[in-house]
N, C-alpha and C positions, 0 to 999 in steps of 0.2 A: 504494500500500500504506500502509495507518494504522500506527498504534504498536499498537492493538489488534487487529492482526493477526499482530502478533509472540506476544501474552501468551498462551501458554501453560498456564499457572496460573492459582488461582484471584484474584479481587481483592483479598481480603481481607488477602492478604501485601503489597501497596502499602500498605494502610493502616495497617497492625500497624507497616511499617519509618517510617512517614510519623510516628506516635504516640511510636516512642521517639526519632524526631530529633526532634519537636517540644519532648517532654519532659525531654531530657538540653538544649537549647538554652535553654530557661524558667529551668532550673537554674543553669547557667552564665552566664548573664547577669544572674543575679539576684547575680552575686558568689563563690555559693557554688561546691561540686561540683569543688574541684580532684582530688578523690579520682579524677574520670571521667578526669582526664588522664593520660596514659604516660609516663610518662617522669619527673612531677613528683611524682608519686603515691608512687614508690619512690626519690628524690633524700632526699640528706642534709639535713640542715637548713644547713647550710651551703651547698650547692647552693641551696637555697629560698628562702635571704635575697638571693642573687641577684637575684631575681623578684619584683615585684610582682606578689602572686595576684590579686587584683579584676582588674587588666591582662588576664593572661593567663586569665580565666576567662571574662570579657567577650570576648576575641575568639575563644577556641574556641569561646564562644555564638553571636559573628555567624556564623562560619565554620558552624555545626553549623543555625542558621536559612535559610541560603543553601539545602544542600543539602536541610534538612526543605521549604522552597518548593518547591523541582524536584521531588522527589517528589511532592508533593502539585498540583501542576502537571500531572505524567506522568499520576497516575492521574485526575484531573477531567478531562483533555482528550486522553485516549488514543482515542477514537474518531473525532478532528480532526486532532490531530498527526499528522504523516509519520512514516514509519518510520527515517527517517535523523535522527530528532532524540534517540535514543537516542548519537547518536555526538554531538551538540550538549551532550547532557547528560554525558557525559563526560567533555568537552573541555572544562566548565566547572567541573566535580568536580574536575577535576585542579589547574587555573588557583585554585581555590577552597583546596586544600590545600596549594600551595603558596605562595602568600599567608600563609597562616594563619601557615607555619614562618617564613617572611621576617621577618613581625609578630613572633613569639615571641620569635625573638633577636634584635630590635632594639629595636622599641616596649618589648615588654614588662620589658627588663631596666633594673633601679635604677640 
């Protein structure tokens, strides 16, 4: 069984999700775009001088190009891929997000 045998839907929603991870990632990496972040977005400014923003704006960019790759991965080679790499990609979504928080509150503070 492929991955393409799983999909359901149309493709066009792999690429639409592939576009704004690609594009919220270009953002964040360029420095900018702390606004995309949770948590930081609505912190006091005394919580914020905590943080180097380029820091942590650059690794929610790696963090955010990691998963915009799998996406764009899944959907170019959904008629190759196994259907069990749906759970590969998750297992790496996760691994991938939790990284990102480890980085946050270590790396990224002053």
């Amino acid at each position: 069984m492929k991955l393409a045998d799983l999909a359901t839907g149309s493709d066009w929603i792999v690429w639409i999700v592939f576009v704004i991870f690609a594009v919220l990632s270009i953002v964040l990496l360029s420095g900018h775009g702390s606004w995309f972040i949770s948590g930081y977005n609505t912190a006091s400014k005394e919580e914020k001088k905590k943080y180097d923003e380029k820091k942590l704006c650059r690794t929610m960019g790696v963090g955010m190009s990691i998963i915009a790759i799998l996406v764009l991965i899944m959907g170019l080679l959904e008629n190759i891929l196994p259907a069990f790499f749906v759970y590969i990609a998750l297992g790496i979504i996760v691994v991938d997000v939790v990284v990102i928080i480890i980085l946050e509150n270590t790396l990224c503070k002053k």
